[in-house]
C-alpha positions, 0 to 999 in steps of 0.5 A: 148387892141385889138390894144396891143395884135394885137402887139404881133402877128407876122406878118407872120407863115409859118408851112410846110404842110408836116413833110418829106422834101424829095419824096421818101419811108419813113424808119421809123417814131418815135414820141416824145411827151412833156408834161408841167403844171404850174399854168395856164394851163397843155399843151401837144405838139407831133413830128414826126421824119420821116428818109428816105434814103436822110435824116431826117426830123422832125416837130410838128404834133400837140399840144393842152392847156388847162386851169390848173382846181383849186385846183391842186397842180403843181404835179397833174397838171405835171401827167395830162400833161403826161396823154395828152401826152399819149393820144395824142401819142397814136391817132397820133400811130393809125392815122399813121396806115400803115406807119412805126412808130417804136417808141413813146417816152414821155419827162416831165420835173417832177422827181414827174411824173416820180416816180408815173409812175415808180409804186412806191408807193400806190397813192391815187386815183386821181394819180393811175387812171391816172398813170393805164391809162397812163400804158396802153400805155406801148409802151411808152418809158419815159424820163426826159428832163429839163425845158428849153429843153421842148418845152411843157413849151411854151404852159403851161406858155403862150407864145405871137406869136412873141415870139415863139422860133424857135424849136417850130416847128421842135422840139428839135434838138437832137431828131434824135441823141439819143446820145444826149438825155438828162441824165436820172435821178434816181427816189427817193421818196419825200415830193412831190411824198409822199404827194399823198400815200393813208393812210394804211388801210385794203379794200376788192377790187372785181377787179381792177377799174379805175373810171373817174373823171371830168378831164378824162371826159372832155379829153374824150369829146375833143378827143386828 
């Protein structure tokens, strides 16, 4: 077993120790974040665009998995990968303190997300922590970008090393051309978005709380 996994290693990797290709002042950096889940695991993946006078570089600046909790639906699963990709937009922002970041976008390839984080709808608790954190970052500029051009898909399916596809390291080419951004999609309620709205009933709140769960506690213990 060894012998046939060793198989499926490539031979050679070379990632660049740094993101901008050329020795001079840099103009502006902008970090694009994919999140994707599957039934396996929910996998959150950043890169840096960085734009300097002789040209534009970009690269991934981190990545991270992590095995899908049972229990999930797939739609729970996709609003715990937005969650990483927040997070870990959010640390890459802070840890580039001093340079030039000028915007952090989020890319998930759920119109489910997407409609809970637009604040649509009264969600039941699991969906409205997350959705409240994920708020706090409202630096954050969302947009929807399909399966096959969310790198983030890799690491939530699996991937064998000599099947790694070739942007997995710079990123999708588009993303220093945002005139060839993926087209938005307009958000609309379904079976799956309506599955998580909390039952009409009258409650009494002091204040408005969010209470970690398992899953935030564990992100919190492996810090993004």
């Amino acid at each position: 077993m060894l012998e046939s996994m060793g198989s499926k290693l490539p031979k050679q990797i070379n990632v660049p120790r740094s993101v901008p290709n050329f020795k001079e002042p840099i103009q502006a950096i902008d970090l694009h974040g994919f999140g994707d889940a599957s039934g396996d695991g929910t996998s959150a993946a950043v890169y840096a665009v960085v734009y300097q006078e002789a040209g534009v570089s970009q690269g991934i600046v981190e990545a991270k998995r992590r095995i899908a909790k049972k229990g999930l639906t797939i739609p729970r699963l996709e609003l715990v990968s937005g969650q990483m990709v927040a997070k870990m937009t959010h640390n890459k922002r802070g840890a580039l303190e001093g340079l030039p970041v000028r915007n952090c976008y989020g890319w998930l390839d759920s119109t489910v997300t997407f409609y809970w984080m637009s604040g649509k709808g009264n969600c039941k608790k699991f969906v409205s922590n997350r959705v409240a954190d994920i708020q706090t970052k409202s630096y954050i500029q969302w947009g929807h970008v399909s399966t096959t051009e969310n790198l983030a898909d890799v690491g939530s399916r699996g991937c064998y090393g000599n099947k790694l596809p070739d942007q997995w390291l710079s990123g999708p080419e588009w993303l220093a051309r945002p005139q060839d951004w993926p087209e938005q999609k307009v958000l609309k309620s379904s079976k799956e978005s309506e599955c998580e709205a909390r039952p009409m009933k009258r409650e009494l709140y002091k204040g408005a709380e969010i209470k970690q769960d398992a899953i935030d506690k564990l992100l919190e213990k492996h810090e993004f």
